[in-house]
C-alpha positions as CSV (number, residue, x, y, z in Angstrom):
1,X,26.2,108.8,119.0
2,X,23.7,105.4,119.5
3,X,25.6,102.8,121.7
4,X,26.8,100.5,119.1
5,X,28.7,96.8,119.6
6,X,32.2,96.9,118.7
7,X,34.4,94.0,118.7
8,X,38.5,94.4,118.8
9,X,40.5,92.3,117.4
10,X,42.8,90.3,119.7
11,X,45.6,92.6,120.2
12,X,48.3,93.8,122.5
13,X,46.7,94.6,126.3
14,X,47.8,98.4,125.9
15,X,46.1,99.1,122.9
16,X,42.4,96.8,124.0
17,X,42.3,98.5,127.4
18,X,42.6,102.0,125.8
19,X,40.0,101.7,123.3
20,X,38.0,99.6,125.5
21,X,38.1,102.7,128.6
22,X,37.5,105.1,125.6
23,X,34.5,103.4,123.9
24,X,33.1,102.1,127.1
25,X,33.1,106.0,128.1
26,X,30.9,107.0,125.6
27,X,28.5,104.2,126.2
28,X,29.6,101.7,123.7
29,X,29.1,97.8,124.2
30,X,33.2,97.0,124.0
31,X,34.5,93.3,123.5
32,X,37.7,91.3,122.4
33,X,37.6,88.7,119.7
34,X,39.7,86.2,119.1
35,X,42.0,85.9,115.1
36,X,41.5,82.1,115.3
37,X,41.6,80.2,112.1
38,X,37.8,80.0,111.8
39,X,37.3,83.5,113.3
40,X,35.0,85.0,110.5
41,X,33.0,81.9,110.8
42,X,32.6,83.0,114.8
43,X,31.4,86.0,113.9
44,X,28.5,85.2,111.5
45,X,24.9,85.8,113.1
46,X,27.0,88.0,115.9
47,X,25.4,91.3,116.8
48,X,28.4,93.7,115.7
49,X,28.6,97.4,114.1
50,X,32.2,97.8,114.5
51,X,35.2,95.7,113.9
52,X,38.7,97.5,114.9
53,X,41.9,95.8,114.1
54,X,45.2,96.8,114.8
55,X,48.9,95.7,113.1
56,X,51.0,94.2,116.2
57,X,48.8,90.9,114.9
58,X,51.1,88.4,113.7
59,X,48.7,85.4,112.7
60,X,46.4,87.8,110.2
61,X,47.2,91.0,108.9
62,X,44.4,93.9,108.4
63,X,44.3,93.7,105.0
64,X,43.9,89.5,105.2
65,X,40.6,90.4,107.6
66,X,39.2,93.0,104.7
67,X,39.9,90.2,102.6
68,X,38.3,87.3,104.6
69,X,35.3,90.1,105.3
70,X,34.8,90.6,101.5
71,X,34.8,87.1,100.2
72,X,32.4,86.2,103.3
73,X,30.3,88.4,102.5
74,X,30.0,90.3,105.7
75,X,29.3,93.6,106.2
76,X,30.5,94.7,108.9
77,X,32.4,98.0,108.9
78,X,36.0,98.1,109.8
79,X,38.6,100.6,111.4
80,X,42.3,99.7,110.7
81,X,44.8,101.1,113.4
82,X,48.8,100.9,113.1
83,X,51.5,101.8,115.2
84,X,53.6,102.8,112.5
85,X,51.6,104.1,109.2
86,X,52.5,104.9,105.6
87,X,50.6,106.4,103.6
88,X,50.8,103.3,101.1
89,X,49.1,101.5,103.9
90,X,46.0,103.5,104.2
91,X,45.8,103.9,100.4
92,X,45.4,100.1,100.4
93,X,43.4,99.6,103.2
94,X,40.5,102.2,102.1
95,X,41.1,100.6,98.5
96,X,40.1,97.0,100.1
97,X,37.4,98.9,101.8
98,X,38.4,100.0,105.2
99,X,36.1,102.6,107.3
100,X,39.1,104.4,108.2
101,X,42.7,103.7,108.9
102,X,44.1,105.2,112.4
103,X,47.6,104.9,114.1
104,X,47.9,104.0,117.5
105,X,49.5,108.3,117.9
106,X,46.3,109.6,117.2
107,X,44.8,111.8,119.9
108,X,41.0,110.3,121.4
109,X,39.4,113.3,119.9
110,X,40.2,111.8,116.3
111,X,39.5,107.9,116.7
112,X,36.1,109.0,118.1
113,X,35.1,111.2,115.3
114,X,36.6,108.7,113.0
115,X,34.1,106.1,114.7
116,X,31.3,108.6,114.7
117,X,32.0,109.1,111.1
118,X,32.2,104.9,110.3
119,X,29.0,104.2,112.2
120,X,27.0,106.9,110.6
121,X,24.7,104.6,108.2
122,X,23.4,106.3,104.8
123,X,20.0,105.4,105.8
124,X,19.8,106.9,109.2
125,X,20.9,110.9,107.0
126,X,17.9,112.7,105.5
127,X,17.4,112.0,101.7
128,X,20.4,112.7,100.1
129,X,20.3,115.6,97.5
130,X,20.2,115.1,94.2
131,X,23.5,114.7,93.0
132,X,24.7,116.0,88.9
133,X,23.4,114.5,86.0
134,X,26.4,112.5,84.0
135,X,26.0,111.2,81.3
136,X,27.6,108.5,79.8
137,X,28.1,104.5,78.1
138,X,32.1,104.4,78.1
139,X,33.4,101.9,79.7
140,X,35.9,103.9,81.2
141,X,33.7,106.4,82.9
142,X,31.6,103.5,83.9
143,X,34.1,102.2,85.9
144,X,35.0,105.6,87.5
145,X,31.7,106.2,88.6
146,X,31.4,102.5,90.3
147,X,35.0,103.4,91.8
148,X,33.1,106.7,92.9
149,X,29.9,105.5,94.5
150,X,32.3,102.6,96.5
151,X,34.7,105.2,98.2
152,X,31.6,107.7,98.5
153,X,30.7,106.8,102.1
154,X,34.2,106.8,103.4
155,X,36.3,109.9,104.3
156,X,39.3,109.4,102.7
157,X,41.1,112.5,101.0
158,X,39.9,112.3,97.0
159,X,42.6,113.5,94.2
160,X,40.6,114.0,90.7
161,X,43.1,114.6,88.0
162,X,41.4,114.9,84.2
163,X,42.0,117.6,81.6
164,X,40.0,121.4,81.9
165,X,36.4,121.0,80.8
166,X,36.3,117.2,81.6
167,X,33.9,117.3,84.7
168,X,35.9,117.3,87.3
169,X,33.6,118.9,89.9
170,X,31.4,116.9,88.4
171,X,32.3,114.2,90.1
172,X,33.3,115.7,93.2
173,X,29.6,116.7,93.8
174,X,28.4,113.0,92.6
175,X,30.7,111.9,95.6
176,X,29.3,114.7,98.1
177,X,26.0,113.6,97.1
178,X,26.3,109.4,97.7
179,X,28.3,110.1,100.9
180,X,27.3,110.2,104.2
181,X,27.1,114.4,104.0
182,X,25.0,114.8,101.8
183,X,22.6,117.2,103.8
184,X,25.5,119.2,104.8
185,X,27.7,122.2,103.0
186,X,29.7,121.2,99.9
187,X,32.0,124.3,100.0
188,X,33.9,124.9,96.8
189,X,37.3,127.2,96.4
190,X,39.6,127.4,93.1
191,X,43.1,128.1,94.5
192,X,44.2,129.5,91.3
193,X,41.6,132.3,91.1
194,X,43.1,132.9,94.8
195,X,45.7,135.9,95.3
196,X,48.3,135.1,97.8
197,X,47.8,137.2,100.5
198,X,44.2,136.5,100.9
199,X,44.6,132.7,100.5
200,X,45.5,131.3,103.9
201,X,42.5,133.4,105.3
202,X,40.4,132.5,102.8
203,X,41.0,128.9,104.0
204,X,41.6,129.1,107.2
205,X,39.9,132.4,108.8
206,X,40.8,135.1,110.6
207,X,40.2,136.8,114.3
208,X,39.1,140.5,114.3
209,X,42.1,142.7,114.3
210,X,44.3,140.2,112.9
211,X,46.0,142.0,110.6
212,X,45.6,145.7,108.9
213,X,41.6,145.5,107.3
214,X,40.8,142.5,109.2
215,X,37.5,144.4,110.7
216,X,35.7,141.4,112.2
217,X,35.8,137.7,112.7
218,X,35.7,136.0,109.4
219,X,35.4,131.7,109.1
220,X,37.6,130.1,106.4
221,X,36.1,127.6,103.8
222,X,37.1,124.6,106.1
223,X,35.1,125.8,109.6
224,X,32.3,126.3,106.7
225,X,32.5,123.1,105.2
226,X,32.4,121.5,108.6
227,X,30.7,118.0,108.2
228,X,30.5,118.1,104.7
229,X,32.7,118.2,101.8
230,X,35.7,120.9,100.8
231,X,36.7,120.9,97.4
232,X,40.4,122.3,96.4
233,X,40.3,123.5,92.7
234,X,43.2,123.3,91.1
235,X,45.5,122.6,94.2
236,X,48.4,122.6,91.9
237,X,48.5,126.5,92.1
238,X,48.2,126.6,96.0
239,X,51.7,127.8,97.2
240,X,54.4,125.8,99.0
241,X,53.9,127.7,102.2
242,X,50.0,127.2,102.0
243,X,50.2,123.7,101.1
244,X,52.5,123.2,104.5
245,X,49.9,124.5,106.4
246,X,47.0,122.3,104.7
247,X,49.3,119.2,105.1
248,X,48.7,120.2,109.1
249,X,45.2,120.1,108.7
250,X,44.5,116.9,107.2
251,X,47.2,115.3,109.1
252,X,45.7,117.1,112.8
253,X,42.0,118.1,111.5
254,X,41.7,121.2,113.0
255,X,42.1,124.8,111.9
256,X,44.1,128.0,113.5
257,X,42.4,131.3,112.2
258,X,44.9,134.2,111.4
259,X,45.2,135.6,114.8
260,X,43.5,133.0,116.8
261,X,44.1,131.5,120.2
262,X,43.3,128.0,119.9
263,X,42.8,125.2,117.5
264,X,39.2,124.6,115.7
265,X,38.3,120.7,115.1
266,X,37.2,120.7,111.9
267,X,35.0,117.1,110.2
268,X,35.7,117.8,106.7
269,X,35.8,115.6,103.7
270,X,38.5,116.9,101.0
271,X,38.5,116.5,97.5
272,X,41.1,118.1,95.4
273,X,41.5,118.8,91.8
274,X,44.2,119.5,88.9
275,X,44.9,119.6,85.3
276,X,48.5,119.0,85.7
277,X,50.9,116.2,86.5
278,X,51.0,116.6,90.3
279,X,53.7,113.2,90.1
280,X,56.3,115.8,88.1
281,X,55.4,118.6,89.9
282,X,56.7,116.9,93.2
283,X,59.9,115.6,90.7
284,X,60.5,118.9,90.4
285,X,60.0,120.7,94.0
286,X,57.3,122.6,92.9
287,X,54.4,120.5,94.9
288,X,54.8,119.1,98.3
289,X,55.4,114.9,98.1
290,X,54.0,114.4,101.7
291,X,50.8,116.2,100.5
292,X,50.6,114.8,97.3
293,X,50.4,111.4,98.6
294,X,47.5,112.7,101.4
295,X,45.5,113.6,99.1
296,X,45.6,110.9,96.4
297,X,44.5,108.2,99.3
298,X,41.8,107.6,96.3
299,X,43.2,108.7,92.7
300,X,40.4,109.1,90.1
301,X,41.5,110.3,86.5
302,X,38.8,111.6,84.2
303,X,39.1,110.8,80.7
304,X,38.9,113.8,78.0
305,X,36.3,113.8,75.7
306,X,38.4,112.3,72.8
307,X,38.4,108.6,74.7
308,X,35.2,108.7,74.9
309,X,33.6,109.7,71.9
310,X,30.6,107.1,72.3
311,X,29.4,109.2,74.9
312,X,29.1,112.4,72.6
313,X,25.4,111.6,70.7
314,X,24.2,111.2,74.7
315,X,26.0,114.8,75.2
316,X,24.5,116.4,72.4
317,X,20.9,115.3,73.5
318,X,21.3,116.2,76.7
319,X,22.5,119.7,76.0
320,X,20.6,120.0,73.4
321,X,17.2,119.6,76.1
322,X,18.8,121.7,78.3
323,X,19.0,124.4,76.4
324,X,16.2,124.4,74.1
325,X,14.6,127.4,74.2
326,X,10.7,125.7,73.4
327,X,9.4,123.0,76.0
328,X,6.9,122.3,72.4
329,X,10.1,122.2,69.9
330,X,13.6,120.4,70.6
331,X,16.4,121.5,67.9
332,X,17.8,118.9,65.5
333,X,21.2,118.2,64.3
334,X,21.7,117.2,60.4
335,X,24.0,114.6,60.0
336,X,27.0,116.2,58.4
337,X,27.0,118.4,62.0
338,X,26.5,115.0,64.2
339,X,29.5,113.7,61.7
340,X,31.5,117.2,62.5
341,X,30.9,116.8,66.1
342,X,32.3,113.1,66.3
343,X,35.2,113.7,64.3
344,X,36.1,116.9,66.4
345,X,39.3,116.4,68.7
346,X,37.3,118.9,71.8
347,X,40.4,120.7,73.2
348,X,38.0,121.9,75.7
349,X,36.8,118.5,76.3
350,X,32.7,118.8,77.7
351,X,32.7,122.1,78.7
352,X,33.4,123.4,75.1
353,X,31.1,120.9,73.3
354,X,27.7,122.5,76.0
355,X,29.4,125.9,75.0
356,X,29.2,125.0,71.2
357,X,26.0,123.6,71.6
358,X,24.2,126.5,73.8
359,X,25.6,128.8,70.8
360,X,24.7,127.1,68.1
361,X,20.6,126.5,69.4
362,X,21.0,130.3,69.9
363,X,22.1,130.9,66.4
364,X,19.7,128.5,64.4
365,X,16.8,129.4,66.0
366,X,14.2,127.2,64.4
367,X,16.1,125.5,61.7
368,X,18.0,122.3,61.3
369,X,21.4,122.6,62.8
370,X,24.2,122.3,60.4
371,X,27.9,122.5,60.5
372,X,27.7,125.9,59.8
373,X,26.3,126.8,63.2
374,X,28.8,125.1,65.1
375,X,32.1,127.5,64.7
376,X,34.5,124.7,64.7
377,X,36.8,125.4,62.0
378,X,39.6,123.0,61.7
379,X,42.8,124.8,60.7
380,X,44.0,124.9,56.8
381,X,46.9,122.8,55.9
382,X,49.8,124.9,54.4
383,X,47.8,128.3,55.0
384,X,50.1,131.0,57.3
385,X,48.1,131.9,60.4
386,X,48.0,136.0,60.2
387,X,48.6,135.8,63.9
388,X,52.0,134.3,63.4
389,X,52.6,136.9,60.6
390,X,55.5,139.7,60.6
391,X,57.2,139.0,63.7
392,X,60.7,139.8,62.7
393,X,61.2,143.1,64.3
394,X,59.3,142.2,67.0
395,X,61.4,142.1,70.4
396,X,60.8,138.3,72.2
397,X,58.8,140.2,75.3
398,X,56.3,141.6,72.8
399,X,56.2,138.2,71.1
400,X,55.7,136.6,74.3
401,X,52.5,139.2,75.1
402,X,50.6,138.8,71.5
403,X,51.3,134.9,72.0
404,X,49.2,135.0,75.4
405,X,46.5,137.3,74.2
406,X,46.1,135.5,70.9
407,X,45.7,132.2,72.9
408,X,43.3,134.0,75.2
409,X,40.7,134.7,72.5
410,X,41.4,131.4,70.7
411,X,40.0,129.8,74.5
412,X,37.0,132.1,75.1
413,X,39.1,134.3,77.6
414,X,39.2,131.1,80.1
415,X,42.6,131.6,81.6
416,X,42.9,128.0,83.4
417,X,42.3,126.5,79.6
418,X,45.0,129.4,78.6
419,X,47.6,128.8,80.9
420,X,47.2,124.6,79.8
421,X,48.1,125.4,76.4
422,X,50.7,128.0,77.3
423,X,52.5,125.5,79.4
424,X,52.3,127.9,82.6
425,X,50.5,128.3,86.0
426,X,47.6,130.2,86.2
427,X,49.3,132.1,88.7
428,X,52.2,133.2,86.5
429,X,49.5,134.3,83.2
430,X,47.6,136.5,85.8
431,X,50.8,138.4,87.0
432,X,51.8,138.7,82.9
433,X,48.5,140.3,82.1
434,X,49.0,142.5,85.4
435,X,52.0,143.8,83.9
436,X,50.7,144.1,80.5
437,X,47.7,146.3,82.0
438,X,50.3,148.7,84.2
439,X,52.2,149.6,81.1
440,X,48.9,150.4,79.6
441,X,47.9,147.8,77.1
442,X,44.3,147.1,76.5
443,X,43.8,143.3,78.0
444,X,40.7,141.5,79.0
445,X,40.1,140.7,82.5
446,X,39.8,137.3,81.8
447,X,37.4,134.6,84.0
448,X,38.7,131.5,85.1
449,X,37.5,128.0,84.1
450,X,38.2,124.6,85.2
């Protein structure tokens, strides 16, 4: 790390001679500043790449110096550090645009990478990769993507919540990609698609030998996303054990590897997502509260396709580009298939309009598309569905069985989309079709979706 200048805010001695010995160690320029009334007037034309305040201030709080900061106009990075946090703090502090927000517990090792991670300027990374084309003119997603690019740089912990199909790693990799990681790993892992036993060393790692099959040395998805950006699919199906061990992590950032000796630092940005209401989950005991509030330091919530159905003529040209099978001819759309499109409700939110689109340029080769290629057939008023047809005699376990499968073709086979409509975990339709397939019946392996 360059020396940098970093000021701390008048404080208690204790807490300025520690950071001072610390800072000064690693060849930082280190002084004291005074919260006078007219301190942010003090510091204009001052050289300073750091400011670090901390809460035993009783004239000026640190959310009344992020505020003072903002309406100045100054630009100087800020680390917040408390004596006694709450997760509600740091949630408002990275909101009112803190670097970071630190309590006074925290070992050295994790207020110097926190201050590695704060002084790290965009322009001094390579050129950021290209992040994902989206698309869009609602208001709404507007919004979320300005939210997006604003929290980008920081580290904070990212919760995206949104409907399957909606984009949700999306925007994960649109954060990964205006952050301050870009040139490292973005490391992706859907817990649902996990099975148990494998999960914790999936994330975590494991040492040779470290349990039966464990024939070498094998790095978890955090020691591979070190530096860059870890994204939890679908945390809402990680177990309660698992998510007590991944609580440890954020809170200590380090790893222990199935079998391992000693702790692994780990510099990893996490963003998690979920279909489901994480808020009941933890109502009813089935997600961790303490975690759920780490992760959703900054909650984004995608809107489905429905809200935003100005954005769906932008959709349809860009899918339509991207999978036109001519560079010389581009497909059309009548307008009674445009209409059918904008009317459409899009269970399956983005994801099923590209799949409808991809299938119907397939189908209608050269020729105008009409409805008629699409395959979206709205469901008769008063007709009996043959799939709901002579139950009685069936017994409520083989009811249960043709209710899963039939939902299973009606969503492509996507078993995350499935297990939405079915009002279930992902984890509890892959042990149904398990049992189906043991007692012989003829099910589809089906592939997950998000």
């Amino acid at each position: 790390m360059d020396s940098a200048t970093i000021l701390i805010a008048e404080s208690d001695r204790s807490i300025t001679e520690r950071f001072g010995k610390l800072l000064s160690a690693q060849g930082h320029h280190v002084h004291q500043v005074p919260l006078s009334p007219d301190w942010v007037n003090a510091l204009q034309g001052r050289a300073c790449d750091l400011l670090i305040v901390s809460d035993p201030l009783q004239r000026v709080s640190g959310l009344d110096v992020l505020a003072s900061l903002k309406r100045s106009r100054l630009a100087i990075p800020v680390i917040l550090i408390a004596a006694k946090g709450s997760v509600q703090a740091a949630i408002a502090s990275v909101r009112m645009g803190a670097g970071d927000y630190l309590l006074t517990s925290d070992a050295d090792e994790r207020v110097l990478q926190s201050i590695l991670n704060v002084l790290k300027p965009a322009c001094s990374a390579p050129p950021a990769k290209k992040g994902p084309d989206i698309v869009t003119c609602a208001p709404a997603m507007r919004h979320l993507l300005d939210l997006a690019g604003r929290i980008a740089p920081s580290s904070a912990t990212v919760l995206i919540q949104g409907e399957s199909g909606t984009g949700k790693e999306v925007i994960a990799r649109h954060i990964h990609a205006l952050s301050c990681r870009p040139q490292h790993a973005f490391v992706a892992l859907n817990c649902a698609a996990l099975p148990e036993t494998l999960a914790e060393s999936e994330l975590f790692g494991h040492e040779r030998g470290a349990f039966t099959g464990a024939l070498q040395r094998k790095t978890g998805r955090f020691e591979q996303a070190h530096g860059g950006t870890l994204l939890l699919d679908e945390i809402s199906e990680m177990s309660l054990p698992l998510q007590a061990k991944l609580l440890r992590v954020l809170q200590e950032k380090e790893v222990d590897r199935i079998g391992g000796q000693k702790p692994i630092p780990v510099d990893v940005r996490v963003i998690a997502t979920t279909n489901r209401d994480l808020g009941e989950m933890v109502a009813q005991e089935r997600f961790r509260k303490d975690l759920f509030y780490r992760l959703r330091i900054i909650p984004l919530t995608l809107p489905p396709l429905r809200e935003r159905r100005q954005d769906i003529p932008l959709l349809v040209e860009y899918f339509l580009k991207k999978y036109s099978t001519s560079e010389n001819f581009l497909p059309q759309f009548s307008a009674p298939a445009l209409n059918t499109m904008m009317t459409w409700s899009w269970p399956g939110n983005i994801r099923e309009l590209e799949n409808t689109i991809e299938r119907a340029v397939l189908i209608a080769g050269d020729a105008v598309i009409g409805p008629e290629y699409l395959l979206l057939d709205e469901p008769v008023p008063g007709k009996v569905s043959t799939a709901g047809a002579c139950l009685v005699g069936l017994t409520v376990k083989e009811l249960e069985e043709r209710l899963i499968v039939q939902t299973l073709r009606e969503v492509n086979q996507n078993r995350t989309h499935a297990a939405e409509m079915l009002g279930i975990s992902i984890r509890t339709l892959r042990n149904k079709l398990r049992e189906y397939r043991q007692e012989g019946e003829n099910v589809t392996d089906c592939a997950d979706g998000s």
